[in-house]
SEMI-123079 format. One record per residue: residue in one letter; y, z, x of N, C-alpha, C in turn. Coordinates in steps of 0.2 Angstrom, whole numbers, plus 2048, in hexadecimal, padded with zeros to 3 digits. Each point is the difference from the previous one (the first is absolute). Layout:
% residues N
AYZXYZXYZX
...
//
This chain:
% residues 418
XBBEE422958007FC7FA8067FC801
X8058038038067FB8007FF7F8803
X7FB8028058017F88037FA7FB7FB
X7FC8037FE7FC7FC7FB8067FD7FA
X8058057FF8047FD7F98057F9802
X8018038088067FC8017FA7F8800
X7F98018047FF7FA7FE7FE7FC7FC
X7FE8037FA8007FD7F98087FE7FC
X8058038028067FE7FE8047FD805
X8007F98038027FC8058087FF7FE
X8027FE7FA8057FE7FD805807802
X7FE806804806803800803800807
X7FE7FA80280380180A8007F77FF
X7FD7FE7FE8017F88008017F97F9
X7FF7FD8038027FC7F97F57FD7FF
X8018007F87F88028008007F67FC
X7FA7FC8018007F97FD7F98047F9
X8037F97FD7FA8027F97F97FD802
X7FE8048007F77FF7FF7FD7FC7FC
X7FA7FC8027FF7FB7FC8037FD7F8
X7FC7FD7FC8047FB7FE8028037F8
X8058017FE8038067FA7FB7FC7FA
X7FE8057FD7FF8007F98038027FB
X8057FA7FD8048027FF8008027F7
X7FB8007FF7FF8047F6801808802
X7FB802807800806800807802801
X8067FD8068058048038047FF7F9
X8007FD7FB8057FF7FD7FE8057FB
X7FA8037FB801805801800807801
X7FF8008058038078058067FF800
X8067FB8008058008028038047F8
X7FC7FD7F98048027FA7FD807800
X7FC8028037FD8077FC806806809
X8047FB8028028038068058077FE
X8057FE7FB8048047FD7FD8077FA
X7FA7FF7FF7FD8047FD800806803
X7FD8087FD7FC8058057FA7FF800
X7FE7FB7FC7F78028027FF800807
X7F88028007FD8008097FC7FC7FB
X7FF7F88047FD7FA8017F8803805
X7FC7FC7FB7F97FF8047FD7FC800
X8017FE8067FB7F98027F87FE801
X7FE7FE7FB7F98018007FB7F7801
X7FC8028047FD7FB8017FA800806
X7FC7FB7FC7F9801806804800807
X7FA8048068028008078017F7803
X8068018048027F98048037FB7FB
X8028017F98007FB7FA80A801803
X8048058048067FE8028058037FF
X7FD8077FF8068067FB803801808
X7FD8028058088008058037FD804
X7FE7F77FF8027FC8018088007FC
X7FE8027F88067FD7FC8048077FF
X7FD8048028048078038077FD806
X7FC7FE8048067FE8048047FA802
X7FC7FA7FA8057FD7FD8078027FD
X7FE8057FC8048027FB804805804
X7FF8048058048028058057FD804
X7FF7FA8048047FB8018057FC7FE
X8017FF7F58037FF7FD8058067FF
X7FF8067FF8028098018057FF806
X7FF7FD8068038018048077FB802
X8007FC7F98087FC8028068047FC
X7FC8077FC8058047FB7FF806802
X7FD8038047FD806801802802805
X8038068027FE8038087FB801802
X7FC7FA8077FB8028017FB806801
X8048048027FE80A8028008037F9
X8027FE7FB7FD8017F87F97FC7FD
X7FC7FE8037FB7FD7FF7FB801805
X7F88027FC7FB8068047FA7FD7FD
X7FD7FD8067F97FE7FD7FB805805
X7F98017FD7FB8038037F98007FD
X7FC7FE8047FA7FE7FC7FD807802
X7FE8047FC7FD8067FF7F9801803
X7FC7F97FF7FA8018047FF800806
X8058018048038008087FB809802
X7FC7FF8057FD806802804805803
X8077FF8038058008048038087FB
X7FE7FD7F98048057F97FB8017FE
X7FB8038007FA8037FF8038077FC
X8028038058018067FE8078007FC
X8067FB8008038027FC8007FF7F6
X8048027FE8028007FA8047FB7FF
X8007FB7F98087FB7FF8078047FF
X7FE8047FD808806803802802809
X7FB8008028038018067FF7F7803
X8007FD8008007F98038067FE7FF
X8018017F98078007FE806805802
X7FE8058018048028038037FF807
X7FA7FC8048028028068037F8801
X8017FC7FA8037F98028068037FF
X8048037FA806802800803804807
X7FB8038038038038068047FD803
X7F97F98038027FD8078057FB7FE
X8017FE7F98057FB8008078057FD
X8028047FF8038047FC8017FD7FB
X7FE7FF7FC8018017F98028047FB
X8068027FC8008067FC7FD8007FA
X8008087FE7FE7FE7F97FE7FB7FB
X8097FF7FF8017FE7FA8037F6803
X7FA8008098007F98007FB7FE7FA
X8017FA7FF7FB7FA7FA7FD7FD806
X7F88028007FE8008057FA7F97FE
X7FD7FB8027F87FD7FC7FC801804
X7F98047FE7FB8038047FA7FB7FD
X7FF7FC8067F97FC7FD7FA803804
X7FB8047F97FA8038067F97FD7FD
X7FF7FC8057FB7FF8007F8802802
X7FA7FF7FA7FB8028018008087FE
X8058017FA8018077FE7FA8037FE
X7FA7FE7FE7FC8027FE7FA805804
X8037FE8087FB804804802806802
X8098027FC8028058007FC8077FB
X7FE8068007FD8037FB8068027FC
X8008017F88068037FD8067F97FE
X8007FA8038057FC8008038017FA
X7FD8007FA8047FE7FC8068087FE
X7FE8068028048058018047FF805
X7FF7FE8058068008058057FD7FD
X7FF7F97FF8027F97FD8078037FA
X7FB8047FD8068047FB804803804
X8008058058048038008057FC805
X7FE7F88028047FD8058057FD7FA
X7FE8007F78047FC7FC8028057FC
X7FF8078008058037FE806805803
X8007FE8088048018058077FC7FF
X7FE7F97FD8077FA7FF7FF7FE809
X8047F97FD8027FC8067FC7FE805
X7FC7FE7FD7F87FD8017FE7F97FC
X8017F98027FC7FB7FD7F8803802
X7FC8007FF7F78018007FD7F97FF
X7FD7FC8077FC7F97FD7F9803806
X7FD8037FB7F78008037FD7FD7FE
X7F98008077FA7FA7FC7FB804801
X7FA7FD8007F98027FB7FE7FC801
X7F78037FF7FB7FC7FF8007FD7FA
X7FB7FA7FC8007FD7FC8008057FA
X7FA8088028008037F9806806802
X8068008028048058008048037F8
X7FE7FA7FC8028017FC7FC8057FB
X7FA7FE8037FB8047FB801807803
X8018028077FF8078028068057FD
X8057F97FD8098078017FC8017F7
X7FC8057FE7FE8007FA805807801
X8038058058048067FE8058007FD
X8058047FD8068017FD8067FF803
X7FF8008088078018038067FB801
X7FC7F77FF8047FB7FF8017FB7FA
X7FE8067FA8007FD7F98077FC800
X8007FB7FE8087FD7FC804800807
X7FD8008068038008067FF7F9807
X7FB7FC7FD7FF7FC8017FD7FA7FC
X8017FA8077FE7F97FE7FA7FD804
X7FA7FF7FE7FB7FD8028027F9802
X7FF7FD8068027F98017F87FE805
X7FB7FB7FC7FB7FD8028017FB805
X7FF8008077FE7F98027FA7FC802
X7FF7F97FD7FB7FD8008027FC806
X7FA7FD8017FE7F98058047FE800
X8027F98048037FA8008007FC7FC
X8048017FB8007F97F87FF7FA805
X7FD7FA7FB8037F7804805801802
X8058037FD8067FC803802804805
X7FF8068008018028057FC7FD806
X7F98008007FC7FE8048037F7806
X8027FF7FA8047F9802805803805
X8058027FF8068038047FC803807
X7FB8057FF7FE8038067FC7FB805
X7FB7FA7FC8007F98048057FD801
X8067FE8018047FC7FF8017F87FB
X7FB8037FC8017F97FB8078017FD
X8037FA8008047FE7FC8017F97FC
X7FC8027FB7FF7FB7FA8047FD7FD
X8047FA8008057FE7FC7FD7FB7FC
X8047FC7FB7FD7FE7FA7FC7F8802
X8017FE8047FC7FA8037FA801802
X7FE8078027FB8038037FB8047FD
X8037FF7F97FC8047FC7F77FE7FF
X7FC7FD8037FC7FD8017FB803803
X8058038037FD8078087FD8067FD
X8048007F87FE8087FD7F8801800
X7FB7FB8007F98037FD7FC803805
X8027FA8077FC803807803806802
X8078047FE8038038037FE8077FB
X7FE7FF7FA7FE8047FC7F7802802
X7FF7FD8007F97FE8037FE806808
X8047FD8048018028068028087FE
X8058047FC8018067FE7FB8027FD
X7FA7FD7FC7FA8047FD7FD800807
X8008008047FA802806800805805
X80B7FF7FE8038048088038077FD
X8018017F88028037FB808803804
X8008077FF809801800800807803
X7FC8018058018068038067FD809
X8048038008057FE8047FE7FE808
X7FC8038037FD8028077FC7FA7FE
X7FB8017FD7FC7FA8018037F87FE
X8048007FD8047FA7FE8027FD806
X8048068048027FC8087F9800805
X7FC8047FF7FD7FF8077F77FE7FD
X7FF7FF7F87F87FB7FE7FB805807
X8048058027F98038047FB8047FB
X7FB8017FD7FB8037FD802808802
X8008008077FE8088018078047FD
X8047FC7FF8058067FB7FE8027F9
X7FC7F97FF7FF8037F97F9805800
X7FA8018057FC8058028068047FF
X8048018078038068008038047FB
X8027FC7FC8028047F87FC8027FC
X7F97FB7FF7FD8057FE7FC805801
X7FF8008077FC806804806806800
X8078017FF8058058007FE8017F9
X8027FE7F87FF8017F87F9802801
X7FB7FF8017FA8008037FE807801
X8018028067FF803804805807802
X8057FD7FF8068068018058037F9
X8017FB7FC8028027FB7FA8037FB
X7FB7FC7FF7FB8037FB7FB807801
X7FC7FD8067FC803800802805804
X8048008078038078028068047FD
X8037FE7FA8038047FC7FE8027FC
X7FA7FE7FE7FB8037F77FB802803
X7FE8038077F98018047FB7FE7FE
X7FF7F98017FB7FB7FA7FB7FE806
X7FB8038027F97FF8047FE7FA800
X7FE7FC7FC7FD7FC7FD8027F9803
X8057FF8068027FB8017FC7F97FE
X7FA8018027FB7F88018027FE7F4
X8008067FB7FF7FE7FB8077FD7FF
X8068038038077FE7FE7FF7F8802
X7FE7FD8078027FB8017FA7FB7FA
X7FC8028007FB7FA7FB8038007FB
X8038067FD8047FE7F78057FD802
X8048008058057FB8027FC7F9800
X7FD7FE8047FD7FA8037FE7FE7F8
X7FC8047FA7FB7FD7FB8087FE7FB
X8048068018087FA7FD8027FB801
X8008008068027F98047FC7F97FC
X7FA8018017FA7FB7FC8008007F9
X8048057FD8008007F6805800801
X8067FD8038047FD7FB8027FC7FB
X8028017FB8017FE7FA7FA8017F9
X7FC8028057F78027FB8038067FD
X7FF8027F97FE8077FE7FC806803
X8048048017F88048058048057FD
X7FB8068017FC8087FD7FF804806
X8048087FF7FD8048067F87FF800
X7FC8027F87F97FD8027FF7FC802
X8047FA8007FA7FB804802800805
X8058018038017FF80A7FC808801
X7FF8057FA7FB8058067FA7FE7FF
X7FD7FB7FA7F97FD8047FF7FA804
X8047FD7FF8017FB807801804806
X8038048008008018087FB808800
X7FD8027FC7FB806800807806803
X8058027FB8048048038028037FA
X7FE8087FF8028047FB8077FE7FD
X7FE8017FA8067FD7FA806804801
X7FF8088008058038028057FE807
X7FB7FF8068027FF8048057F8803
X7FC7FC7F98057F78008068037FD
X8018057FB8047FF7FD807805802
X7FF8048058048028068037FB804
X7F97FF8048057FA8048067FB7FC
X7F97FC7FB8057FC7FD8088037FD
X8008057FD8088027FF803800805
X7FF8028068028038098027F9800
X7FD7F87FF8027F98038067FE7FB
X7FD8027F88097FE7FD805804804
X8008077FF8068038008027FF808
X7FE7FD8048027FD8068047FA7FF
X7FD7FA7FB8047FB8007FA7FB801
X7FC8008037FB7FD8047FD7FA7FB
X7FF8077FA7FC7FA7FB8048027FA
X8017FB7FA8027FE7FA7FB7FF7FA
X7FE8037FD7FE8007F98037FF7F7
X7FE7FA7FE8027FD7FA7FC8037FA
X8028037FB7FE8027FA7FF7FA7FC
X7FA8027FB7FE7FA7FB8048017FC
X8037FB7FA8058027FE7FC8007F7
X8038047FE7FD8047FA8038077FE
X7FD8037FD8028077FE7FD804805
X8048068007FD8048057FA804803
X7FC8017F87F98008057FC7FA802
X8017FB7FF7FE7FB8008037FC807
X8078048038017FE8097FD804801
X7FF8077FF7FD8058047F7800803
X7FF7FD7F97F87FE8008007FA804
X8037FB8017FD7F9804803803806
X7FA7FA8038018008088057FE803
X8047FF8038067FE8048007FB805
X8067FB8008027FA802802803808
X7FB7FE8068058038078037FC803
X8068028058027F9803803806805
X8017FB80680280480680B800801
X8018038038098018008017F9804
X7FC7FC8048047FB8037F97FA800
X8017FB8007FB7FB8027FE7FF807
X8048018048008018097F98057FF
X7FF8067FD7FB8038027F97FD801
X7FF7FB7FB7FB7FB7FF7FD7FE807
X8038008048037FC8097F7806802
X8038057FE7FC8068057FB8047FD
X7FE7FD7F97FE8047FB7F97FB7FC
X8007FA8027FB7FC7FC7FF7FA806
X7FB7FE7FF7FC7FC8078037F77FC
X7FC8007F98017F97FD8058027FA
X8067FF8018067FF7FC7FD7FC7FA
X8008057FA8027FA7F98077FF7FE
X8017F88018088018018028037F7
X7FB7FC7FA8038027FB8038057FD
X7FC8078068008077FD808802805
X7FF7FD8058088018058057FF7FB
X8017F87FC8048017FE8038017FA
X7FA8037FA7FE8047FB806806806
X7FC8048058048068028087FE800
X8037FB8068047FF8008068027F8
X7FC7FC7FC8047FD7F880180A7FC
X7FA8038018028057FE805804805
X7FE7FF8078078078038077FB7FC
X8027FB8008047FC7FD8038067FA
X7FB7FD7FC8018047F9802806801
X7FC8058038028087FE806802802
X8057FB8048048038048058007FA
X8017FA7FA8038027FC7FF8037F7
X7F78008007FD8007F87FD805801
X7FD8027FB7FB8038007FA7FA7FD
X7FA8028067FB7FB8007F88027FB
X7FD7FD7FE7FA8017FC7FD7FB800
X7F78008007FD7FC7FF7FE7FE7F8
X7FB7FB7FC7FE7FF7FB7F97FF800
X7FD8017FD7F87FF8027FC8017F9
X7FC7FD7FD7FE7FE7F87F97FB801
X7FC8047FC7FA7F87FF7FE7FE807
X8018048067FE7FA8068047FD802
X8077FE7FD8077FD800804804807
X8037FE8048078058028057FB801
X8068038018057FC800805807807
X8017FD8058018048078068047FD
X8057FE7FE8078068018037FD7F7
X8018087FF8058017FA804805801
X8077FB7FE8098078048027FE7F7
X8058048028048027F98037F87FE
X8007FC8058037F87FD7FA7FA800
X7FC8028057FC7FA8027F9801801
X7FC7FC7FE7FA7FF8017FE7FB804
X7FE8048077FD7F88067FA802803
X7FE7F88017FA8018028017FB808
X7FB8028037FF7FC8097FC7FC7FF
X8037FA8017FB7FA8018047FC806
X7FB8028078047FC8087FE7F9801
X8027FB7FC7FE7FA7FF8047FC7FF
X7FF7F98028057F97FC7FF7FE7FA
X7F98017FF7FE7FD7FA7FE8047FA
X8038027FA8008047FE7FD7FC7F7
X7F88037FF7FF7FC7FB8008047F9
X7FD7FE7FB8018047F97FD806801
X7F88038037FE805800803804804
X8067FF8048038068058058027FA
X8007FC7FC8068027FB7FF8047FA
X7FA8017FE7FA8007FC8018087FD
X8028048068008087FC8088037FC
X8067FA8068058017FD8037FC7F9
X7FC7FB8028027FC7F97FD8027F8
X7F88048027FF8027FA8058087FE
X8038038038058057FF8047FD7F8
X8017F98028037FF7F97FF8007F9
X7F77FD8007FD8037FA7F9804802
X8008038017F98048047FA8037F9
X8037FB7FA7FB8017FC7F97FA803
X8047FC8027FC7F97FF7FA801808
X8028078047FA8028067FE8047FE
X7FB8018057F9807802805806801
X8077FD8058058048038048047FA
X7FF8037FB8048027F9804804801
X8068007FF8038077FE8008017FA
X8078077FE8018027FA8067FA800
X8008027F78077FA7FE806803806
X8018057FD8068068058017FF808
X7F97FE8028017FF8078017FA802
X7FC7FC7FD8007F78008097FF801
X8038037FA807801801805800806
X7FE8078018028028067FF7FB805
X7FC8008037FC7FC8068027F77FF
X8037FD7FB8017FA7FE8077FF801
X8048067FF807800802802800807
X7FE8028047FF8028078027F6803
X8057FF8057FF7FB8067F77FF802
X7FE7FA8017F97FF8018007FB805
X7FF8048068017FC8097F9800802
X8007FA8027F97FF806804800808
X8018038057FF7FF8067FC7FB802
X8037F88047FB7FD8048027FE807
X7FD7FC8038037FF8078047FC802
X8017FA7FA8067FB8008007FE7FC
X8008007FA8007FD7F98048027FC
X8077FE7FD8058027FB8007FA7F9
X8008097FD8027FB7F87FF8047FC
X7FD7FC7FA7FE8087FB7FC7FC7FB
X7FB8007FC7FB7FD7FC8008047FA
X7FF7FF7FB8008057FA8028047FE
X8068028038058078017FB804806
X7FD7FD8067FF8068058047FD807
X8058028038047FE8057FA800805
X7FF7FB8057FD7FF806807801807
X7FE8068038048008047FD802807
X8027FA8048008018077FF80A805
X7FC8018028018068048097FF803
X7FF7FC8058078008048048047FB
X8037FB7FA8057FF7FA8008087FE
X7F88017FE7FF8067FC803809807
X7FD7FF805803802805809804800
X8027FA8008078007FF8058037FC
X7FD7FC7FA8038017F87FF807802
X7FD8038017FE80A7FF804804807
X8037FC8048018048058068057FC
X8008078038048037FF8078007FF
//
């Protein structure tokens, strides 16, 4: 075991360089939650960058730190099969001597392929003199449903590559002369979306190979799920309904696949991260009752998942992962009427176009008096919903018509970055 640890921790014999290119919303804060006791948990779809920015944030650790006080290990190593995080951890304080009551930071990654983690995890944080930054699969959050890290931890989500990041990891550097560039650049981002590997290397088979591991290693061999051929066509039949309302009934008569059995899978693709689901926005049984808004965790998957791209639904998707990173998101839907996304501030709709005429405007502008359409609310709600920012997303057109802001994707992109 010691020589596997020596080689995941290089920084204790040499000088270590920082690994790709910093993201820097995430390291800043891991740096504020640094002085805390919580045990940090890094949650995010597979390849999305959690130990990439693991050892980022390692490398800034190590202009204040003594190196031999900082311990990374990624758990899913076959190497540590048989051990425990208590003894891994013990046997790094061995080799590097470390005492007790050193302040030691243990970053273990892939803690989840440990059984028990979250009991050990406690007893490494109620030993003292232990920073804890673990990472996880996208649904880690859902699994720590036990008692042992109540009030003990911080969930920290990583997503894709935002534009602006996605800029820095291409080398764009857009200054204000150049700002001309933003629509192709933004453009160019709806196709190649924000998974890190594929950004640098546009090869396709990275993004197979992610989903055939989420796929086939995380879902179906960890929830002993048979049925592979059904997993992949409710994935595929997602891919094609994006942004359409759909029903566990209807994708199990489209695809002649027991209801019970779509609606395992389909929980098994959220709680991976894979796919996203929007509530219709209303009272509660009335989300419960409709069918649900799909969209998938990155627009890259589109690459390997759909033969004939609708760009409209790509960048519907796109506009939504935007949203949920900081609102809660919801659809509207009335009379035949819908209107794509409603968050606590704003009501917007995707329209990827230059030209943008009175009928794209048509469901948000009757929001104002919704006596005067088919589309009717209540006085109470016409209200509510009137109050609200009222954005159309398009592909180069800025301004605002009637009180509805016309905002550029690039522009809108940006303005939300984290």
């Amino acid at each position: 075991m010691e020589e596997i640890l020596h080689r995941f921790n290089p920084w204790w014999e040499k000088k270590y360089e920082l690994p790709g290119t910093p993201r820097v919303r995430y390291l800043s804060l891991l740096e504020k939650l640094e002085s805390t006791r919580d045990v940090i948990f890094i949650t995010g779809l597979r390849r999305v960058g959690k130990t990439t920015l693991m050892h980022q944030y390692i490398h800034g650790l190590l202009e204040k730190v003594d190196p031999r006080l900082i311990f990374y290990v990624s758990l899913d190593n076959l190497a540590l099969e048989d051990q425990n995080i208590l003894e891994v951890v013990d046997t790094f304080r061995r080799i590097t001597s470390c005492k007790h009551d050193d302040d030691v930071f243990l970053f273990l990654d892939e803690v989840h392929f440990k059984e028990d983690f979250e009991l050990q995890l406690k007893n490494l944080y109620d030993l003292g003199h232990a920073k804890i930054i673990a990472s996880g699969s996208a649904s880690l959050d859902i699994v720590m449903r036990s008692p042992h890290l109540t009030g003990r931890q911080r969930i920290m989500p990583i997503h894709p590559l935002s534009f602006g990041e996605y800029l820095k990891f291409t080398g764009q550097d857009i200054g204000g002369a150049d700002m001309h560039l933003y629509p192709a650049l933004a453009h160019e981002y709806v196709l190649i979306g924000g998974m890190p590997e594929y950004v640098r290397t546009r090869d396709p088979n990275n993004l197979q190979s992610l989903l055939d591991s989420i796929l086939f290693r995380d879902i179906a061999g960890k929830h002993e799920l048979r049925n592979r051929e059904a997993l992949k066509d409710i994935l595929l039949f997602t891919a094609q309904s994006v942004s359409t309302p759909a029903s566990i009934r209807k994708i199990s008569r489209v695809l002649e696949i027991k209801e019970k059995t779509v609606k395992r899978i389909f929980d098994l693709l959220v709680e991976s991260g894979l796919v996203h689901q929007v509530e219709r926005e209303g009272k509660l049984p009335e989300r419960k009752a409709s069918a649900r808004k799909l969209y998938l965790a990155d627009t890259s998957l589109f690459t390997v998942l759909t033969e004939n791209i609708n760009l409209g639904a790509v960048v519907e998707n796109l506009i939504y992962i935007t949203l949920a990173k900081t609102s809660r998101v919801r659809y509207h839907r009335s009379n035949g009427k819908e209107i794509d996304f409603i968050t606590d501030k704003s009501i917007v709709e995707s329209k990827y176009k230059s030209d943008i005429t009175q009928a794209d405007m048509a469901n948000l502008a009757n929001l104002v008096n919704p006596t005067k359409t088919a589309n009717q609310l209540d006085k109470k709600g016409a209200k509510w919903l009137s109050s609200k920012t009222r954005q159309i997303i398009t592909k180069d057109t800025q301004g605002e018509i009637e009180g509805i802001e016309l905002i550029p994707l690039w522009k809108f992109l940006l303005d939300r970055e984290e």
